[in-house]
N, C-alpha and C positions, 0 to 999 in steps of 0.2 A: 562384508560389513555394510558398506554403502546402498545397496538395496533392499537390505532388513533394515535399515535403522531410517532411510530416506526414501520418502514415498510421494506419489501423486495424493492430490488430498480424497478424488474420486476415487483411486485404487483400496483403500483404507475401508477394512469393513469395520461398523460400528462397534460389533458387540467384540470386536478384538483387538481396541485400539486404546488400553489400557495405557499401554506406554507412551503413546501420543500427545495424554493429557485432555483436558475439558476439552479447550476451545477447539483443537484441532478435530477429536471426536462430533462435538457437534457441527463442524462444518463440515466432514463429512457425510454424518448424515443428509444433511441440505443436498449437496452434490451430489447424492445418489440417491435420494428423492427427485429431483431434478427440480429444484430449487435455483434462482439465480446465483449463485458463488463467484466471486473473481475468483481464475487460476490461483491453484497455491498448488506448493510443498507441505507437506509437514516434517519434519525431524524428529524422530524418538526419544526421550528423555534417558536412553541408559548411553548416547553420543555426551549426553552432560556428565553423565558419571562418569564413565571414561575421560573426559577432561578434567574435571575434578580430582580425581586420582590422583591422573599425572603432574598438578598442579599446583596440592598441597600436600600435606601431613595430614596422617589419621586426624588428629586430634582438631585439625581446622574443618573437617569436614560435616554435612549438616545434621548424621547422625548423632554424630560428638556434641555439636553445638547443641543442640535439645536435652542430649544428657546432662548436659554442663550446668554447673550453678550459675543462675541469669546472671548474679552479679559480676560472673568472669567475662562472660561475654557483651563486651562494652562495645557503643557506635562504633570507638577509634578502630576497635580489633574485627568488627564488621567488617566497614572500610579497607583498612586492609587485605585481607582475605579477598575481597570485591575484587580488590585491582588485580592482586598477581592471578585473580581466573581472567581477566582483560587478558592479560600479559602475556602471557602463557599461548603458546603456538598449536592453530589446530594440527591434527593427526592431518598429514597430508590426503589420504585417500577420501576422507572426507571433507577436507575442503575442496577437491577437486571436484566430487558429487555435488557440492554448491553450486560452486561455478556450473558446471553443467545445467543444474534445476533455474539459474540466473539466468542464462542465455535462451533456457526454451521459453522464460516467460518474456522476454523480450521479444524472440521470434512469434511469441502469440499475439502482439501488441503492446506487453506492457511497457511505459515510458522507464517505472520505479516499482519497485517492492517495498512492502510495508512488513517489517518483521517483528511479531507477534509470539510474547511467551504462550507457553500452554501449556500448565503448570501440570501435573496426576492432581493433584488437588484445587484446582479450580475447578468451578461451573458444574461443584457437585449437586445434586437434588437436594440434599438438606441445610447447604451450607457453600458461599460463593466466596473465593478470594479473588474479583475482577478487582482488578485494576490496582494489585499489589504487585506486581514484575511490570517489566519493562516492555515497551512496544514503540519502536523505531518507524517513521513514516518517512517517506520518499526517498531510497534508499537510492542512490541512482547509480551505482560502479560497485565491481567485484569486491574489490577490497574491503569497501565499506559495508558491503552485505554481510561477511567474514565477521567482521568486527561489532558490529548488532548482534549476530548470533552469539558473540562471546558477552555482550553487553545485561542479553536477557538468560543467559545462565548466571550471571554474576549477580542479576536481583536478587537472587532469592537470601543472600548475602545482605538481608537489610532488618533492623529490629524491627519494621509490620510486617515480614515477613517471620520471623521468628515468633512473635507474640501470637500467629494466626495459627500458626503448625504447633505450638507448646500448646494451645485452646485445645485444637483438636487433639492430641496426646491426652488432655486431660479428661477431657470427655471419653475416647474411650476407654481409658484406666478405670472412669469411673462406672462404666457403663457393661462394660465385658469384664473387668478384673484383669486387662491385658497391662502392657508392662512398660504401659507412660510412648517414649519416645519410640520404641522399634515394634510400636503399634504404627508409628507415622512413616510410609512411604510416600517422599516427594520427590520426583526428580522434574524436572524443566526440560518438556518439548518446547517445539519452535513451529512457527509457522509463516511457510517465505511467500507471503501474498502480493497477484499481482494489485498495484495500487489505484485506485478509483480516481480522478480528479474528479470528485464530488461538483456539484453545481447548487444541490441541495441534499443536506442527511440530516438525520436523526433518531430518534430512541421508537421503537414501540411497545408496550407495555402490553401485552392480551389479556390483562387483569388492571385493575387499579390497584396501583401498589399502596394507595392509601387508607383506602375502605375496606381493599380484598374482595370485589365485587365483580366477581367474576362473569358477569353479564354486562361489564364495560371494558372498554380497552382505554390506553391515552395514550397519545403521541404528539412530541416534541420533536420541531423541525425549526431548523434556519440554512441558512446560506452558508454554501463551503461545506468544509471536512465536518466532520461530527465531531472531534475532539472537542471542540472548544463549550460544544451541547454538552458530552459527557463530563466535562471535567468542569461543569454548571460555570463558565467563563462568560457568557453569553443568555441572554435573556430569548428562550425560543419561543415561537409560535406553539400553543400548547390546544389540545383540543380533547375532550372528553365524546366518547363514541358508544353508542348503543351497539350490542355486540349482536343481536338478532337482524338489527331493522338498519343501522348505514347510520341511525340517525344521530348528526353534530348535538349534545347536550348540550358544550359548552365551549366555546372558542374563544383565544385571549392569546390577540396580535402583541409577541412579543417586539420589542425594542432592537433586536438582530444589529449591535451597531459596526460589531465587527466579525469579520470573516477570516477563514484561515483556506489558503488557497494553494496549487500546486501551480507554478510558472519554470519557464525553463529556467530562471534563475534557483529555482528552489522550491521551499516550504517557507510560506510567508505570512502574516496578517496583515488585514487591510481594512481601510472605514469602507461600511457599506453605506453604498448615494443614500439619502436621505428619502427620497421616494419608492425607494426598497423596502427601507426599514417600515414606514406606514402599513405596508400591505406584506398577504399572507404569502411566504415561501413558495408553499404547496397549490398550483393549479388543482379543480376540483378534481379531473379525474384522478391526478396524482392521489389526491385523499383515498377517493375510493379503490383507488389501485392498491394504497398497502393497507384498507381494513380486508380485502379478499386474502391479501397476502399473510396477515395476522391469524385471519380463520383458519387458512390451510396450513400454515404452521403450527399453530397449537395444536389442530388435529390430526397432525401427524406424529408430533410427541407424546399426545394424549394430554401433556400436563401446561401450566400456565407460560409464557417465554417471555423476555426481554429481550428485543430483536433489535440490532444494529442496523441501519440498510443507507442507502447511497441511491441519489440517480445524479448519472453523468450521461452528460447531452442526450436526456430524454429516457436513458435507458433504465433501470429498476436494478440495484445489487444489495444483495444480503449478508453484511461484513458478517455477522455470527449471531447467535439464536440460543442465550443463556438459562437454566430452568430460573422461573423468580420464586428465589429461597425465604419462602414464607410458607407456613404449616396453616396460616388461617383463608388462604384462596379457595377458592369453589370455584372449576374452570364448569363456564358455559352461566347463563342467568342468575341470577341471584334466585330468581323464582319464573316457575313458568306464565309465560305469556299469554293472554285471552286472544280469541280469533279476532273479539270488537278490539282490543288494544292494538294487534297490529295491525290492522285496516287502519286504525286513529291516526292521525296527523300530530306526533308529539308535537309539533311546533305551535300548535291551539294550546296547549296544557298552562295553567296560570299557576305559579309558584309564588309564594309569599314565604318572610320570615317575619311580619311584623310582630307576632306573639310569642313564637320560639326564637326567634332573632333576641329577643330580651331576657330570656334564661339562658340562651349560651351564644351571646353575641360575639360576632368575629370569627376570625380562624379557628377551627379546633384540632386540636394534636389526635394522632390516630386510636391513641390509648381512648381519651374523651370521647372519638366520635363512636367506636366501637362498642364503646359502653352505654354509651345514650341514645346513640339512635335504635339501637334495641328496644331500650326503654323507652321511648319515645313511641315506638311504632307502636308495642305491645300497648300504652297508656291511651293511645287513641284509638286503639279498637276496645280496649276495655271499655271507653265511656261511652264509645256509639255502642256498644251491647247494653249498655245501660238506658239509654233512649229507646230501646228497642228496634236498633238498626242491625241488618244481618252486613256483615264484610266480607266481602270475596278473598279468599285466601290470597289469592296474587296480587291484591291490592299494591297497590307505587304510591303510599301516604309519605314517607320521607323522604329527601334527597338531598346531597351537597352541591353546590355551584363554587368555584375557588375556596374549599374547602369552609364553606358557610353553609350550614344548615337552614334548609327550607322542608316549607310544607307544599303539599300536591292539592294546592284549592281545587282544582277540579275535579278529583278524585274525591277531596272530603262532601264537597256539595253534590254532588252523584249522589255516596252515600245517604246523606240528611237528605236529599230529595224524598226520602221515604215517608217522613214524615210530611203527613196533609197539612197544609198552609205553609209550611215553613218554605222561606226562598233564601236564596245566597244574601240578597240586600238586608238581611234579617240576621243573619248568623256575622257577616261581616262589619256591623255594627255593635257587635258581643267583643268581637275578637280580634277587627280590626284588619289591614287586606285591601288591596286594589282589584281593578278588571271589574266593577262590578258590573256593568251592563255586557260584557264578552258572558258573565258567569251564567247571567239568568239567561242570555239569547239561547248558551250552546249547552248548558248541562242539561243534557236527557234524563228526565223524572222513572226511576225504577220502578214506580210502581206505588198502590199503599195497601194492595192489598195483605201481601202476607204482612207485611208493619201492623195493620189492622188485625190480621188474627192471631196474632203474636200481644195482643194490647193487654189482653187479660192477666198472661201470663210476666210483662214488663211491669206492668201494676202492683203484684202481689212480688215477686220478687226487688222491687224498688221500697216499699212498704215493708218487705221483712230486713230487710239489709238492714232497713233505717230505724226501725224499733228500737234497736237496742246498740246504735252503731256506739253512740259517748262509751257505752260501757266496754266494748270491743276494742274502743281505741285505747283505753285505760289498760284494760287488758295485756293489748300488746307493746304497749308503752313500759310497763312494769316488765316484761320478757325482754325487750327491745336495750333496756337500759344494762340488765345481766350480763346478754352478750355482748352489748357494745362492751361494758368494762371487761369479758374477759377478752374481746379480740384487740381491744385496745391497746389493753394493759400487758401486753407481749414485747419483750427486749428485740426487737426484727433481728439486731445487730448479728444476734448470739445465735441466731436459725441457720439448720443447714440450706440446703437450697430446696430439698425436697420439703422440707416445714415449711420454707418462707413461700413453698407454692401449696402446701395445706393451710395457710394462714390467708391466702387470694381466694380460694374455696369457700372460706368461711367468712369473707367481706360478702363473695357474689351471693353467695348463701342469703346476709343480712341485708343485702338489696333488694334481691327477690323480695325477700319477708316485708321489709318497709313498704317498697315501691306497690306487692300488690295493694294492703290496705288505703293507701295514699291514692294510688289509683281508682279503688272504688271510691272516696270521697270527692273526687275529682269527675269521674263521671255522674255521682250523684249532683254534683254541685251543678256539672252544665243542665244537666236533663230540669234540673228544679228554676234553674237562671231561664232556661229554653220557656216553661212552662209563667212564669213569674211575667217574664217579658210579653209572651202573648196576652194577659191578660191585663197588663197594663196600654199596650197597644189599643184595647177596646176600650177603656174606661178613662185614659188620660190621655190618648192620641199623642199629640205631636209633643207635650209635654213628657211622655213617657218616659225619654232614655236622664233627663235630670229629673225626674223624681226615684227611677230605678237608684241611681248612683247614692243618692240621698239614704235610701231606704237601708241601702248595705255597710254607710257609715258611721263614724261611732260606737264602733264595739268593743276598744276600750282595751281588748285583751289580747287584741292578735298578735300572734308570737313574732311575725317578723318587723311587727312594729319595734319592739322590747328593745333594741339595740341601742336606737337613737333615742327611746325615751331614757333609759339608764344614762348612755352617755351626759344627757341636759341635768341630768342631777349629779352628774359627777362634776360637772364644770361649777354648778351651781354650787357644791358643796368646795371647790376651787376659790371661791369669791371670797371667803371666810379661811382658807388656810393661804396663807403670806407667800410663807416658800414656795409651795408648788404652783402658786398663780402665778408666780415671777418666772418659773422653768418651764411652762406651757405658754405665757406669752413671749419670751424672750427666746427659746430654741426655737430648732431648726424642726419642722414636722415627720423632716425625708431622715432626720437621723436620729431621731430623738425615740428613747427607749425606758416603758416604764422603771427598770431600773434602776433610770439613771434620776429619778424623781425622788425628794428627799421623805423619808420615813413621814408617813403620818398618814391621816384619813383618805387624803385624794388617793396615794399610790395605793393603797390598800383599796381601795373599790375599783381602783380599776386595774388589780390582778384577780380581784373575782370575777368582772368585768369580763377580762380575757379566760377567763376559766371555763365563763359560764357561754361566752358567745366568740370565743377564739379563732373556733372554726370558721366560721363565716368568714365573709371577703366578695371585692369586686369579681365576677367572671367566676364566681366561685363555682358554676358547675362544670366549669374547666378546670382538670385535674393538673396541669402542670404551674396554672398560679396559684402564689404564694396566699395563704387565711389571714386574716390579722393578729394570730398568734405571729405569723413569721415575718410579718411587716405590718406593724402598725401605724403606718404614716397617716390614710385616713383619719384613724381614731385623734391623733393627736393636732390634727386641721383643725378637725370638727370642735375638738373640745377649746382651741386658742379661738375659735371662728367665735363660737359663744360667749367666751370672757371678754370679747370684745365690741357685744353687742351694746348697742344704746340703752341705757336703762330708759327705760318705762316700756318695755317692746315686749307684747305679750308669750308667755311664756306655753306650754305643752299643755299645763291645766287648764290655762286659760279657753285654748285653742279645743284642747278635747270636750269641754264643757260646749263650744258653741259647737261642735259635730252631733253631740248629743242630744243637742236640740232641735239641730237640723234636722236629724234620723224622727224625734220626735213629733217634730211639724210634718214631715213627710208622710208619717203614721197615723195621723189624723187625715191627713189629705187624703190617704188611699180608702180611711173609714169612710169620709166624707161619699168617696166617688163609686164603692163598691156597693149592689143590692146587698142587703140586710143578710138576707140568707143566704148570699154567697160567701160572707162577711169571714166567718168561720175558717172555710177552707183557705179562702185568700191569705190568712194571718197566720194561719196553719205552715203553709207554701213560703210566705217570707220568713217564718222561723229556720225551716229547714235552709234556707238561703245562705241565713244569716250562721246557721250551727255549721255549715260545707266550708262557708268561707275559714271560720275560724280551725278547723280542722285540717284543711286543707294546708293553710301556713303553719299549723304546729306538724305537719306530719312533710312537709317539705323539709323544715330545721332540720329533722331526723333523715331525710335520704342527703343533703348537705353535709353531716356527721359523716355518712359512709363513704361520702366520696374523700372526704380528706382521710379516711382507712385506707382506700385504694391508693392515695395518693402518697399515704407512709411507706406503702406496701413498695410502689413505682420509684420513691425514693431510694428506698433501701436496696431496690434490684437495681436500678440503674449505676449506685456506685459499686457494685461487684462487677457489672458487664464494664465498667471507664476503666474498671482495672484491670480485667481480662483482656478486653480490646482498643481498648484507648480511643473511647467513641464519644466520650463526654458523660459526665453523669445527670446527664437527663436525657438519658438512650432510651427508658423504657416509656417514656411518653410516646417515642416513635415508631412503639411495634402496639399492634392489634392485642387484645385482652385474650386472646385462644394463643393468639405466639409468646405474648408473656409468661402465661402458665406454661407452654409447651417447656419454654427454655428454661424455666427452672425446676421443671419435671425430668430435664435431659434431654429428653426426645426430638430439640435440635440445637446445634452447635452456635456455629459464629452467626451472628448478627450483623455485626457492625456497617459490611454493607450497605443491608437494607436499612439503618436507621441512618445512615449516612444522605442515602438517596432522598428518605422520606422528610429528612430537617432541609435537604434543601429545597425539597418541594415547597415546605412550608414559610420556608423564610420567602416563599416568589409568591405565594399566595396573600402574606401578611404584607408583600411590597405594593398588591395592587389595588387601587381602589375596591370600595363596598359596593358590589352590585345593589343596584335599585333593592327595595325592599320587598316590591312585588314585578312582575315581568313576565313575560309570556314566551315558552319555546326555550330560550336561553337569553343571558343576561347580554345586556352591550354593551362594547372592552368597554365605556366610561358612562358612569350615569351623568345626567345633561341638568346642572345648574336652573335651576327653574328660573321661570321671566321676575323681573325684579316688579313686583305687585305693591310691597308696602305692607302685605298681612298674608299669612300660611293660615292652610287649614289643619286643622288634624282631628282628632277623637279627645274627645271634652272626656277628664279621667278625675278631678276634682273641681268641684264649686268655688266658685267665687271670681272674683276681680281684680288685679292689682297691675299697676303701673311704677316698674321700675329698671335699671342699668342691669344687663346683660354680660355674663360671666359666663362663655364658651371656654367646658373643660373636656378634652378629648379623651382623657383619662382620668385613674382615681390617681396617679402621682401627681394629677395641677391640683390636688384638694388645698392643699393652703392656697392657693390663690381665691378661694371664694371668700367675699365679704358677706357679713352677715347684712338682711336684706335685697343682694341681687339675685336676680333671673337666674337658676340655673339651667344650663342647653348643654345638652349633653347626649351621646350616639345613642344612649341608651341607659337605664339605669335598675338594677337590679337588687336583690338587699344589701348589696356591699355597697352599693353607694347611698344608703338610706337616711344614716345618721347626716348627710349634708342635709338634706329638707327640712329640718329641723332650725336649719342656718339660712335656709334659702324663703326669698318671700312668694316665688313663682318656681314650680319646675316644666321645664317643657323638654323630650325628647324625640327623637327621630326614630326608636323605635316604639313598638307596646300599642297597648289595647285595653281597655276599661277594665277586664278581668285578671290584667295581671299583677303583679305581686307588687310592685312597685306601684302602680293605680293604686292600690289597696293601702297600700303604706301613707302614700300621698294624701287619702281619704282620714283616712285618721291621725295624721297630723295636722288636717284639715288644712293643706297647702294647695291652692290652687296648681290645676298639671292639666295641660295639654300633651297630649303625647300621638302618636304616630304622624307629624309634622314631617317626614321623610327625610327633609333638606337644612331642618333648623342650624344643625353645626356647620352649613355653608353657607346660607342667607345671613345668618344672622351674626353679628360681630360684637367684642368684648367692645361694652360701653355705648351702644346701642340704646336708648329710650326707647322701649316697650309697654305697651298694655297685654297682659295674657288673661283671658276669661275663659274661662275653666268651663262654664255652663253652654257656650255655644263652638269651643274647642278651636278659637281662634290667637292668636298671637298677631299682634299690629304693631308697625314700627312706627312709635309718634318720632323718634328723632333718632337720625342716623350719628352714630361717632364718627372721630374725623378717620379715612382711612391714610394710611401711611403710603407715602409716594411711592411709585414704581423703581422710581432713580433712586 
């Protein structure tokens, strides 16, 4: 018995160590690759049955237990069961073979043994239950090694483990027709490993478990054992890797404050010195020592790994090498590499998010990033085809940094190099963007020749698009509206799981459909802004970019204005109903709900109100926050903010009548300055500007619509996975848009896991500061407060002047605190936060760029905005005396507030 069921972990051939279990299977493989491995044992999971036998009743055993009605199988009666497999005496000749496998690893050096479940069903390929059994460290006498081994048979003895083995039961009932429970063989190997005194460990990732970007790796390291990394206790040094080239994307010195250590006294934790904590764990070679290590592993597997490793005093070990149980990985590049890319110096590369930072500011959950950066990548190759730009298929236009999305300036200015005259100083004044003198020194110009014979043909295909685009969009708007109601209009509840994954089919479906038209108005729009721009450049120079802004405002109709205009009539129509004036300025905004508003006019407008614009909301292109259908706290700020405006304070008409004029004064000026005969075209070209823009914001409301589809969709899947595996129900935020569908198509199991790991990556990402908004190579751990000047620059996004008190809101839940009349400053603001402008006398953000949505909004509300300000939410303080001029994109502090003592 003892030498079939107890083995050397080298002696153990892979494809025959069924009974072994994951972990021990995969570290044999390592060991006989010749991988570094600490000595181990393994024990074969039918040494557990055998105990098991002897130490209960049929009916406690874990066949039984899965057949059993959940309701009988209660904690207490777990628990129970747990102890007497404790209790319960090994089979003599095999604890003898312990003792023995004990003493050779001590004669090999070991100090302690670390003993290791290793389940048959863990560290499966399609489905991982780590770190559901038990795993004992520094094991250091016989006895106690005995007692571990009975400690990690007795997990399996726990309702996560029961819920994990009933998933998979049900999955293959559902999937073979097999027969529930004695579909499921688990029994619990062991694995008696010699133990590492770590000096430094950590996780390695051969994929990015976030993006599934299989052209990157990450690894998270600190000081001591890795437990305290894996069991996210500890803030690690975390670092994102180019999986071709070595290159660091992105490094972020964790906080390492404490350490878990082996001493002769024990297994301990300790504060790590202070000047540890500042710097990084891993010496460089160490780095480069485990991306070699990472490459030879995964290519030895062939598929993506999660690698545990150790180095103790200098040396490199590989506690185990898990497959990472996700369906949407691509092991090896995202896309292949150009020979000029990898000669390139990624650390020259200039990334920004100042434009996309304002459509999906912040962290985003993996479900969002998955979905948008698709769309994102495909939107900007769409428009540069629109300009008559060719794109290199392996182009690097998007990227995350701590899970914030950025753009590849150097790669989009490459591109637009194409086009004759245009420079980066040109396009980042459309859009917004730091680095500009790095951009124009080092982007090498592709060329214009083929752009140039390509012109005819961008000409006539820009031309016929646009013939007849209003009627195209009408078009698809009347089909767009069908399907929205019938994908809408579906009970999720009531789907089985293969429906509720034909029902994600025909969301992505309605994205596609939206996003392509949306996308060509979008590249029509810059190609016509591109062209609009040059020509003002020659005719109004330096006055150019405020008469452009001019030209494009007061249109009176743009849909993502419509929120905040409605809103200011519903408060207005407040001022005349008694009751609801009294319940919108006397409640609370954070709890207050139309229906708690008494019968009459006002609640009535604003449940069409929410009818008509529900969906909407701050960060609304992030699928896991809430619309203002499911929280209206904004809406009800905004609307107390206005019934408590000073009367005689001009109102929306007032405001839109002088935009109109503005636009009209503008319209003469450009008559004034343009030749006669170019007169024509010129006015031609601002129509088309002026039709992009407004297109473009009614055809954004409509890809806005679809995400809160996706996002019913992600609701309703994630509370069937909190109930399957008790992961929370906003699980399906944290699997990829290919692993969403997979798992409720079947085609993989448990999750929980991987959405375990990836909430906590994201909760470390949401902890660290906002990379700079632009930065070169990669971000640094803290962007640096700029010098106290007295005035910020940024990108002038609306006209005008005003001088007033400063109202810094980091979020849309400080919306009541805005008084009507103050400064809004704010990280950024998108159309969820639009209806404040309306409240606000000045808006200024730290994100954005004259072309974005928010610019726009600002424009015709005719609200003075400065926006891409980078640092305003940290120069600038609530109560501050400001001047913001909107025409030269400055903000000036005439008077500081007082700030609150340190003490």
């Amino acid at each position: 018995m003892t030498s079939r069921h107890l083995r050397r972990i080298e002696t153990i051939v892979p494809r025959r160590s069924e009974g072994f279990g994951g972990k021990a299977r995969g570290l044999a493989a390592l060991a006989r690759a010749g991988f570094p491995v600490p000595a181990a044992y393994a024990l074969a999971g039918d040494a557990a049955e055998v105990h098991a036998a002897a130490a209960l009743p049929q009916a406690d055993r874990i066949a039984a237990l899965l057949d059993a009605p959940e309701s009988a199988v209660t904690a207490a009666r777990l628990d129970a069961i747990a102890a007497r497999v404790r209790a319960h005496p090994l089979d003599p000749p095999l604890a003898a073979a312990l003792r023995d496998a004990f003493r050779d690893l001590r004669r090999g050096g070991a100090r302690s043994v670390a003993v290791r479940s290793s389940s048959t069903r863990e560290d499966e390929q399609a489905a991982s239950g780590a770190g559901l059994h038990a795993t004992l460290l520094d094991v250091t006498t016989e006895e106690l090694m005995l007692d571990a081994v009975r400690t990690c048979w007795a997990s399996v003895y726990s309702p996560r483990v029961l819920a994990y083995l009933r998933s998979i039961a049900r999955d293959a009932l559902a999937s073979a027709g097999g027969s529930g429970a004695a579909e499921v063989e688990a029994k619990v190997g062991v694995v008696v490993q010699a133990m590492v005194p770590a000096d430094v460990a950590g996780v390695l990732f051969t994929v990015n478990p976030l993006t599934a970007d299989g052209g990157e790796m990450v690894l998270n390291a600190s000081y001591g054992l890795g437990s305290l990394v894996v069991d996210g206790r500890v803030s690690p040094d975390t670092y994102r890797i180019d999986k071709a080239t070595g290159f660091v994307r992105d490094r972020i010195v964790g906080e390492k404050r404490v350490r878990a250590v082996v001493t002769d006294a024990g297994l301990s934790e300790e504060d790590v010195p202070l000047a540890l904590t500042k710097r990084e764990a891993l010496e460089p070679h160490q780095l480069e020592e485990l991306v070699a290590l990472g490459r030879r592993i995964e290519a030895h597997f062939g598929d993506a790994r999660d690698v545990e490793w150790a180095y103790a005093r200098g040396t490199l070990y590989v506690l185990q090498a898990r497959p990472v149980t996700t369906v949407a990985v691509r092991v090896g590049p995202r896309r292949p590499r150009r020979s000029r890319e990898r000669a390139a110096d990624r650390a020259r590369i200039v990334w920004s998010n100042v434009n996309v930072g304002e459509a999906l500011p912040g962290v985003a959950t993996p479900l969002t990033w998955s979905i948008l950066s698709k769309f994102s990548e495909l939107g900007f190759r769409r428009a540069f085809g629109a300009l008559g730009c060719s794109v290199p298929r392996d182009a690097e236009l998007v990227g995350d940094f701590r899970g914030r999305i950025y753009l590849n300036l150097s790669e989009f200015m490459a591109i637009l190099s194409q086009v004759p005259g245009l420079r980066p100083r040109t396009m980042l004044a459309l859009g917004g963007g730091g680095e500009v003198d790095r951009l124009e020194a080092e982007v090498h110009p592709r060329g214009h020749a083929a752009f140039i014979a390509r012109l005819p043909f961008t000409v006539t295909r820009f031309v016929r698009e646009n013939v007849a685009i209003t009627a195209r969009v009408a078009a698809f708007e009347a089909s767009f509206a069908v399907e929205r109601g019938r994908v809408g209009g579906v009970d999720l509840r009531i789907l089985a799981p293969q429906a509720l994954a034909h029902a994600l089919r025909d969301v992505e479906r309605l994205l596609d459909d939206t996003g392509a038209i949306m996308l060509t108005c979008y590249g029509n729009l810059l190609g016509a802004v591109v062209l609009l721009n040059k020509v003002l450049d020659v005719v109004a120079k330096e006055h150019s970019a405020s008469l452009q802004r001019d030209l494009i405002a007061g249109l009176a109709d743009v849909d993502s204005a419509a929120p905040g205009l409605a809103l200011w009539h519903i408060a207005e129509m407040a001022r005349t109903d008694a009751a609801a004036r009294t319940a919108l300025v006397d409640g609370d905004p954070r709890t207050l709900r139309p229906e708690q508003l008494p019968d009459g006019p006002t609640r009535r407008a604003l449940l069409r109100f929410l009818e008509a614009h529900g969906g909407r909301g701050a960060r609304e292109a992030e699928i896991s926050e809430p619309r203002w259908r499911e929280d209206p706290s904004l809406l009800f700020a905004t609307l107390r903010a206005h019934l408590q405006r000073p009367a005689g304070a001009p109102g929306p008409l007032e405001l839109e009548t002088r935009r109109r004029a503005a636009r009209e004064a503008a319209e003469l000026e450009l008559a004034a300055r343009v030749p006669v005969l170019a007169l024509a075209a010129v006015r031609h070209l601002l129509g088309l500007v002026q039709r992009f823009v407004r297109l473009r914001e009614r055809l954004r409301a409509h890809v806005t619509e679809v995400l809160g589809l996706f996002r019913a969709v992600a609701l309703e899947a994630g509370k069937r996975i909190d109930v399957k595996e008790a992961c929370g129900a906003d699980a399906a935020f944290f699997l990829a848009l290919d692993e969403l569908r997979a798992l409720l198509e079947g085609r993989i199991g448990v999750v929980a896991p991987l959405v375990r790991a990836r909430r906590m990556q994201y909760l470390r990402d949401l902890a660290l500061p906002d990379p700079p908004d632009t930065f070169v190579g990669f971000p640094p751990p803290v962007p640096e407060l700029p010098a106290e000047t007295g005035t910020l620059s940024g990108l002038a996004a609306s006209s005008g002047r005003v001088t007033a008190r400063v109202r810094v809101l980091l979020s849309p839940a400080q919306a009541g605190e805005l008084l009507a009349g103050e400064v809004l400053v704010a990280p950024y603001a998108d159309v969820g936060w639009s209806p404040l402008f309306l409240v606000a006398a000045a808006v200024v953000t730290d994100l954005g760029g004259p072309l974005s949505h928010a610019a726009i909004i600002a424009r015709e509300y005719g609200v003075p905005s400065v926006m891409n300000v980078k640092s305003g939410t940290r120069a600038l303080h609530t109560g501050d005396l400001v001047e913001v001029d909107g025409d030269r994109g400055t903000v000036r502090v005439v008077e500081s507030a007082p700030r609150a003592s340190a003490s």
